[in-house]
C-alpha positions as CSV (number, residue, x, y, z in Angstrom):
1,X,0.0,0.0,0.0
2,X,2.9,2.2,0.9
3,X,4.4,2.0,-2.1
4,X,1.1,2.3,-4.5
5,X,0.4,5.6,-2.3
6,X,3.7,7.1,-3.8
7,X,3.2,5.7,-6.9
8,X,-0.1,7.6,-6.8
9,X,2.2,11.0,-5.2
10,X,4.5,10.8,-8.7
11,X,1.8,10.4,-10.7
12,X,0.0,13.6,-9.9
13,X,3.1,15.7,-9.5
14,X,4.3,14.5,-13.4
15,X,2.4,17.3,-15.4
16,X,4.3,19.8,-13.3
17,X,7.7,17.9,-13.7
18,X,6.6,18.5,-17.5
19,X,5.9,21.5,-17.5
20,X,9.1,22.2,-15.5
21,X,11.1,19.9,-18.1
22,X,9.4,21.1,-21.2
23,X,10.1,24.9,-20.4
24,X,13.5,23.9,-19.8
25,X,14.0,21.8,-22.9
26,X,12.3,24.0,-25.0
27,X,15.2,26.5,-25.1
28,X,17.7,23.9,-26.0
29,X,15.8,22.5,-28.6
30,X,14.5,25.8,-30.5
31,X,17.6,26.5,-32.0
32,X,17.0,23.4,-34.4
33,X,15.5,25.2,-37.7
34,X,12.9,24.1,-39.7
35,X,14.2,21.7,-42.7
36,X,13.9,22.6,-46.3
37,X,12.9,19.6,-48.1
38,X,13.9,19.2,-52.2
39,X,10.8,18.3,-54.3
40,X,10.4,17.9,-57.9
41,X,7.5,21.0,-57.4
42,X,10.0,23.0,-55.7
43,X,11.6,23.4,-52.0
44,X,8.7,23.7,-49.4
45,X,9.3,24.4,-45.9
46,X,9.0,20.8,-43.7
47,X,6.5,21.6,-41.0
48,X,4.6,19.8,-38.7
49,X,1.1,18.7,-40.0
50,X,-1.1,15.2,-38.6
51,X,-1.1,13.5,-42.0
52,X,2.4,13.1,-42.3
53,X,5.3,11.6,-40.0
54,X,8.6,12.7,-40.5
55,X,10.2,11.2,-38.1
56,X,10.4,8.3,-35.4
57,X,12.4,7.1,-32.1
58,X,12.4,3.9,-31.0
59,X,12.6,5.0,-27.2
60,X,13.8,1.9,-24.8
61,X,16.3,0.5,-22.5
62,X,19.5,-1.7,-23.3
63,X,18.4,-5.6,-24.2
64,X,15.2,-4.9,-24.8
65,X,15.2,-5.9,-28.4
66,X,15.4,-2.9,-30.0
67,X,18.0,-4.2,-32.1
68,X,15.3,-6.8,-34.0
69,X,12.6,-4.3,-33.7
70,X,14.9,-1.3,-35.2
71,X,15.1,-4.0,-37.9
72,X,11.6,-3.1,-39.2
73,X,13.2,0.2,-40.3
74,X,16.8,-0.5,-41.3
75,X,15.6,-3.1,-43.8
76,X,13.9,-0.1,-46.2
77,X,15.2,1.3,-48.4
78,X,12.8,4.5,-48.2
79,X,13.7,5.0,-44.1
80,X,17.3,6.7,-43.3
81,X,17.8,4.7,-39.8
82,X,20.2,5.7,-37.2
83,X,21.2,3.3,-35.3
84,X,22.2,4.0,-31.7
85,X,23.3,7.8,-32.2
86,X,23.8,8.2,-28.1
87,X,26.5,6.0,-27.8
88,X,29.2,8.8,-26.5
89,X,27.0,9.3,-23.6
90,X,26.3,5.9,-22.8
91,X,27.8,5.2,-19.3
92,X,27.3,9.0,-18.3
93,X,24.9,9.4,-15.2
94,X,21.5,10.2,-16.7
95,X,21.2,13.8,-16.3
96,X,24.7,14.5,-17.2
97,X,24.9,16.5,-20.9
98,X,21.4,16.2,-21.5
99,X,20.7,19.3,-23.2
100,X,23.9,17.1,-26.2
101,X,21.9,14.7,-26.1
102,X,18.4,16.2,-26.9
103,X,20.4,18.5,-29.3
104,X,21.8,15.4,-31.3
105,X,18.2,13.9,-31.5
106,X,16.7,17.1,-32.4
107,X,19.5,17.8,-35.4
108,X,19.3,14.4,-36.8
109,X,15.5,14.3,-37.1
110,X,15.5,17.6,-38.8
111,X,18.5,16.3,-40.9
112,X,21.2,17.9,-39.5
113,X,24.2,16.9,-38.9
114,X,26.8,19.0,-37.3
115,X,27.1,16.7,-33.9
116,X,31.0,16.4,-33.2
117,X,30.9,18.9,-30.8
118,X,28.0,17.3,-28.5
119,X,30.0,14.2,-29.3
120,X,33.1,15.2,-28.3
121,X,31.5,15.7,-24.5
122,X,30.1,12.9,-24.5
123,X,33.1,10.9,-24.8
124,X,35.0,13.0,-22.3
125,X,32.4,12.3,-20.4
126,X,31.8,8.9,-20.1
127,X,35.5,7.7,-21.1
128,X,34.3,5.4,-23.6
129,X,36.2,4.8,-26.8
130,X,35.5,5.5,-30.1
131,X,37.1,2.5,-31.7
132,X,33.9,0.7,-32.7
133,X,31.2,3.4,-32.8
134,X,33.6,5.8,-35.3
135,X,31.4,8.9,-34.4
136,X,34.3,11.0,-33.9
137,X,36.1,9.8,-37.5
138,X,33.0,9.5,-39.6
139,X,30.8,12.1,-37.6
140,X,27.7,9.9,-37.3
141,X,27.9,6.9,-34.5
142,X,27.8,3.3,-35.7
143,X,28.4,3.3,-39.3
144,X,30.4,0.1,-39.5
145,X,27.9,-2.6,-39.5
146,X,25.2,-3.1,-42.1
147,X,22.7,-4.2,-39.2
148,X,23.4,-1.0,-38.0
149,X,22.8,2.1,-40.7
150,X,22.2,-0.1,-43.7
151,X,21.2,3.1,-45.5
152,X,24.8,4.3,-45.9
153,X,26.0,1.8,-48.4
154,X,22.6,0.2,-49.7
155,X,20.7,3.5,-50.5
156,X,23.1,6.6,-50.1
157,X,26.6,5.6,-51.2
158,X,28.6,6.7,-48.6
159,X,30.1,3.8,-47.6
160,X,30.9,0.5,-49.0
161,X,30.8,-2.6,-48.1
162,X,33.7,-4.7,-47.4
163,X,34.9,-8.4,-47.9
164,X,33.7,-9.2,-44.4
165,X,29.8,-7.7,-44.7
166,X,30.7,-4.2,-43.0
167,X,30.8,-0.9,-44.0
168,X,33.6,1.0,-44.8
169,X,33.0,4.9,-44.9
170,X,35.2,8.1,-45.5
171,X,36.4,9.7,-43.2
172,X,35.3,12.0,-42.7
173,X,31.7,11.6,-44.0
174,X,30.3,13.6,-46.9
175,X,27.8,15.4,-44.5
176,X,26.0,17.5,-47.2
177,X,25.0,14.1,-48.9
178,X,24.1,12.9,-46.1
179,X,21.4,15.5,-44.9
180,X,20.0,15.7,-48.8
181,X,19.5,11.7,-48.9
182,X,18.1,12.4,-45.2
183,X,15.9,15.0,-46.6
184,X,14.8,13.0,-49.4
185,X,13.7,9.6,-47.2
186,X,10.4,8.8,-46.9
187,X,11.1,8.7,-42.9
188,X,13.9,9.3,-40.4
189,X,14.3,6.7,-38.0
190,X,16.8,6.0,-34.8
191,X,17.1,4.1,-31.7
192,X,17.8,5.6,-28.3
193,X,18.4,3.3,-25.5
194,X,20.5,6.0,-23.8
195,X,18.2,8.3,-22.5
196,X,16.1,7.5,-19.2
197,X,13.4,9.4,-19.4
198,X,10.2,9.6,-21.5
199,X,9.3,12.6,-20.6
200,X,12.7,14.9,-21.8
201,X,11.2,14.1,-25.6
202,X,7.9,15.7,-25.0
203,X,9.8,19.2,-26.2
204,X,10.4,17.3,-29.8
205,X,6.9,15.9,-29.7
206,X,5.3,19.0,-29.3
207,X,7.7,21.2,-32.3
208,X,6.0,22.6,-35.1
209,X,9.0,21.9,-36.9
210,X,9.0,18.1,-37.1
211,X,6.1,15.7,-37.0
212,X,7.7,13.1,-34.7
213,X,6.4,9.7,-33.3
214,X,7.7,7.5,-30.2
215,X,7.8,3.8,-30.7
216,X,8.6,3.0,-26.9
217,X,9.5,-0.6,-26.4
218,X,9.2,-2.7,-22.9
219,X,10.1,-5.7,-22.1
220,X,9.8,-8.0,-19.3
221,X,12.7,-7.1,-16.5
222,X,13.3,-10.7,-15.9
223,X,14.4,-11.1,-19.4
224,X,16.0,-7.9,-20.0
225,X,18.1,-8.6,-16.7
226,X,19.1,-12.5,-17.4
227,X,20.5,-10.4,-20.8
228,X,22.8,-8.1,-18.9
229,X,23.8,-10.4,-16.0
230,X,23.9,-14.1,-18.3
231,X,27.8,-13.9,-18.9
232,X,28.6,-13.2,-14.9
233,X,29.5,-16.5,-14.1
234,X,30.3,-15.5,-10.4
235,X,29.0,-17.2,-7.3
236,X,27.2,-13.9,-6.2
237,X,25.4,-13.5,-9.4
238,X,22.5,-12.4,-7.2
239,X,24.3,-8.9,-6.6
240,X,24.8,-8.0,-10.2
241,X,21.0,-9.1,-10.9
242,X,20.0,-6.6,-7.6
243,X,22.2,-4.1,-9.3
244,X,20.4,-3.9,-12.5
245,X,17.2,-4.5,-10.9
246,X,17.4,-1.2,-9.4
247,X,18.5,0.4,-12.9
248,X,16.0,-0.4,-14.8
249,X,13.1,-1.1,-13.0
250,X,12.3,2.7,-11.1
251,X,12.9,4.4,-14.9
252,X,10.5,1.5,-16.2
253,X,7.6,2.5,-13.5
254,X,8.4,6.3,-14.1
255,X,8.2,6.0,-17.9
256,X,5.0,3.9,-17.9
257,X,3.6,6.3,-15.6
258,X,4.8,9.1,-17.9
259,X,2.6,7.9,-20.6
260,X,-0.2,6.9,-18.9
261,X,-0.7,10.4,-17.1
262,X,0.4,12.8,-19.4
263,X,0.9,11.5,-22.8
264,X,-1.9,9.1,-23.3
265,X,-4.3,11.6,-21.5
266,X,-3.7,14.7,-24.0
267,X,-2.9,16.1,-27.6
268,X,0.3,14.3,-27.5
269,X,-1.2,10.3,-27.9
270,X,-1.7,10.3,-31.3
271,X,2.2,10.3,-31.4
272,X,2.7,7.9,-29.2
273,X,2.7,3.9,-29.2
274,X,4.0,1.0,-26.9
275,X,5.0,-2.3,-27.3
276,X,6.5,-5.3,-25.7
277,X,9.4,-7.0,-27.0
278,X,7.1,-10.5,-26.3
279,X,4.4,-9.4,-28.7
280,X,6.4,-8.8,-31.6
281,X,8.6,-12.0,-30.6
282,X,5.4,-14.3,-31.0
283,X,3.7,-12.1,-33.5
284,X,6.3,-10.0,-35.6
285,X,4.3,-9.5,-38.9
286,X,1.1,-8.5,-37.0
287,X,3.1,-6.0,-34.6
288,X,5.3,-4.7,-37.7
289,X,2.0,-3.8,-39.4
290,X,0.9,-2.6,-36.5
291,X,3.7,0.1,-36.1
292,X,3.5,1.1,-40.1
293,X,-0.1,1.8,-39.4
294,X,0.8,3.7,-36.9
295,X,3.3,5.9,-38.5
296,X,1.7,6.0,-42.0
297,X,3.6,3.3,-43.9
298,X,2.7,0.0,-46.1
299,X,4.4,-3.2,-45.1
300,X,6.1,-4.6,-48.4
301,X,7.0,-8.1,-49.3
302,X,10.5,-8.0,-48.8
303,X,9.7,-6.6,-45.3
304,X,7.3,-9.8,-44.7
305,X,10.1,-12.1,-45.9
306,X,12.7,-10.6,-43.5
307,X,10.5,-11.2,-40.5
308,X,9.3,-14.5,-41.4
309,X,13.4,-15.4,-41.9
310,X,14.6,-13.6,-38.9
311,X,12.1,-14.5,-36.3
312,X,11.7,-18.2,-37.2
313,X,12.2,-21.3,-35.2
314,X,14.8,-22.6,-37.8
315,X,17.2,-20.0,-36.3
316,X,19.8,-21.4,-33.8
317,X,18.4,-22.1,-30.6
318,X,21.9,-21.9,-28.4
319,X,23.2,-18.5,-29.0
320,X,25.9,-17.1,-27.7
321,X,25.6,-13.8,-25.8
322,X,27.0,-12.1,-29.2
323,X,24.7,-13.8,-31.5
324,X,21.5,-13.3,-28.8
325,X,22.2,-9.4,-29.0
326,X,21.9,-9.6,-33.1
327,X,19.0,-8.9,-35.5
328,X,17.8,-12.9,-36.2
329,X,16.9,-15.4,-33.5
330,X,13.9,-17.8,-32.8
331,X,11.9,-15.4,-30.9
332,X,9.7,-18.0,-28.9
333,X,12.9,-19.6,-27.4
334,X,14.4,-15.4,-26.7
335,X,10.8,-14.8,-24.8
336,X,11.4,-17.4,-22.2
337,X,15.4,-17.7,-22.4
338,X,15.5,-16.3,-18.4
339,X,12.9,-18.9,-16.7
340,X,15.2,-21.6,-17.6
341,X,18.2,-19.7,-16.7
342,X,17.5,-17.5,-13.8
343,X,18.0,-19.4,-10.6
344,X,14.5,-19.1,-8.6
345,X,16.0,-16.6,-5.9
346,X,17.4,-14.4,-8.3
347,X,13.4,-14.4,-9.6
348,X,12.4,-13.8,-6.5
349,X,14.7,-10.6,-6.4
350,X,13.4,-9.4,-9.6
351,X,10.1,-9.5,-8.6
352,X,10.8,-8.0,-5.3
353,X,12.0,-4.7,-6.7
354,X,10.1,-4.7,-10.2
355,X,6.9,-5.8,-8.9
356,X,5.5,-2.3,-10.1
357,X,6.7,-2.7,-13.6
358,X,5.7,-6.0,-14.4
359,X,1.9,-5.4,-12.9
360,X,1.6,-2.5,-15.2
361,X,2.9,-4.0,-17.9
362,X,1.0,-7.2,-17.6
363,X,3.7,-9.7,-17.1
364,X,2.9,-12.7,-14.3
365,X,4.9,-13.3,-11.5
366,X,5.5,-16.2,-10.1
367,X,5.8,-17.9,-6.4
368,X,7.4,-21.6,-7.1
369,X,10.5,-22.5,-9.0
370,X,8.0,-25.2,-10.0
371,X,5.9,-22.2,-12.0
372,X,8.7,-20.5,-13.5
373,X,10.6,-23.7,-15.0
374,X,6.8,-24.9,-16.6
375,X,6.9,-22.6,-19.2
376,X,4.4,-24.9,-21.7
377,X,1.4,-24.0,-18.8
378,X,2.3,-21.4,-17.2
379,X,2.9,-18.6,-19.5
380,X,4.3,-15.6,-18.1
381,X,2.3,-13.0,-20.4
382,X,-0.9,-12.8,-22.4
């Protein structure tokens, strides 16, 4: 009771938080300008209207399956998909350079692309390296891999692709071909899994310059946590599982909240759409279409082919932790990967601290290690 009582406390203080956030945010995103788009009429002005979305972020947290789901939009050829663009910031507290990070979404759904600055904090901040995601070199993140910005090399030609399937781009990038292509596509697409809270996008969701949508993807803790914590091979496993627990649950329950109380309950729900990772594992054409619907685009056949191929039972079950973070698995085996490895105490932990979350988002919980391991009759969602 104590616990639903303060639930109920955030709840009715989030429309000031927004207010408070979107005042703030506002400023830092208004010096974005409105894109000029190229048309064979003439160059118009690209502002926001209802019949038309420009743009689209797949809004979630790490091991979620955004990778799969990002999929959906990296296999066009009329999307420009970014994939990952936050990486700089990604083990940065989450306040920490928030207004680089909003800027960098903001330019890159309005096509533009002068980020090496906000990048450039963002790796001083966080100390990672920028071996892998080349955002520095190439001046957009995670241009190296086809599963990641297929665009570059497929559609575009600013990159090539090597012997070995990846992509090998100049250095630096060819930004002014970038932003026309980006201008040209029929949609802008990214995914952000480093940013924590729903509610810092409502300034983008509310411009008159961009007409942008928020695919925000959940999925159930348990599984998202036997992700992160599956390599620790350490015989106090439990700790690393209570550590992540703690992550990702309170910003799960805070986002959910978000949506419930202030996006789905004004102008902005029209823009907004959630799904769980286990719906589109079990039904990925249904879901895909789903999602087109929602942002104004027709499923094609090569689309359906990919899904059918990628999301199939003939896909290895026993994945290795690389191969299980990839773009093609068998999705029924992925959904209930963590009741066969999660010991029933670490469960129990889960549950203990997520308990919120997985109510809310309809996921069962269970009381006997008996329950968890029958995964034929005791299914875990509907």
């Amino acid at each position: 009771m104590h616990t639903n009582r303060k639930l109920a406390a955030f709840a009715m203080m989030l429309p000031t938080i927004t207010l408070v956030s979107f005042a703030y945010y506002h400023l830092v995103l208004s010096s974005s300008k409105p894109v000029k788009i190229e048309t064979k009429q003439g160059t118009v002005l690209n502002t926001k209207h209802r019949g038309r979305t420009d743009a689209v972020i797949l809004f979630t947290q790490k091991r979620s399956g955004s990778s799969v789901l990002g999929e959906i939009f990296n296999q066009r050829t009329d999307v420009t998909y970014f994939y990952e663009p936050l990486i700089p910031f990604s083990e940065t507290k989450c306040e920490e350079l928030l207004d680089d990070r909003l800027q960098v979404l903001s330019k890159i759904v309005h096509c533009q692309f002068d980020l090496e600055q906000h990048y450039a904090r963002g790796f001083n901040a966080s100390k990672c390296t920028d071996k892998y995601s080349q955002c520095m070199t190439t001046k957009i993140c995670s241009t190296k891999g086809t599963k990641n910005s297929r665009f570059l090399s497929r559609d575009a030609d600013l990159c090539k692709v090597d012997k070995y399937n990846m992509q090998q781009c100049s250095k630096p990038m060819d930004l002014d071909k970038l932003s026309k292509h980006c201008r040209n596509s029929l949609i802008r697409a990214m995914k952000v899994i480093y940013l924590c809270k729903l509610e810092w996008l409502v300034p983008l969701l509310s411009s008159h310059t961009v007409n942008l949508k928020i695919v925000h993807l959940v999925r159930d803790p348990r599984a998202t946590i036997n992700s992160r914590v599956r390599s620790n091979k350490s015989k106090n496993r439990i700790s690393a599982v209570r550590y992540v627990a703690n992550i990702i649950c309170p910003k799960m329950t805070e986002n959910i909240i978000f949506a419930e109380n202030v996006i789905n309950a004004g102008e902005l729900k029209e823009q907004y759409m959630r799904i769980r990772h286990e719906d589109f594992a079990m039904n990925p054409i249904e879901v895909t279409q789903a999602v087109y619907d929602f942002i104004g685009i027709n499923m094609n056949p090569s689309i359906r082919t990919w899904l059918k191929d990628a999301t199939s039972a003939k896909n290895d079950d026993n994945l290795s932790v690389k191969e299980s973070q990839g773009t093609k698995r068998n999705s029924a085996t992925v959904v209930s990967d963590w009741r066969k490895s999660l010991t029933y105490d670490e469960v129990q932990e889960i549950q203990k601290i997520c308990s919120e979350a997985l109510d809310m988002l309809g996921y069962r919980q269970f009381d006997s290690e008996e329950k968890i391991r029958d995964i034929e009759f005791n299914p875990h969602f509907s």
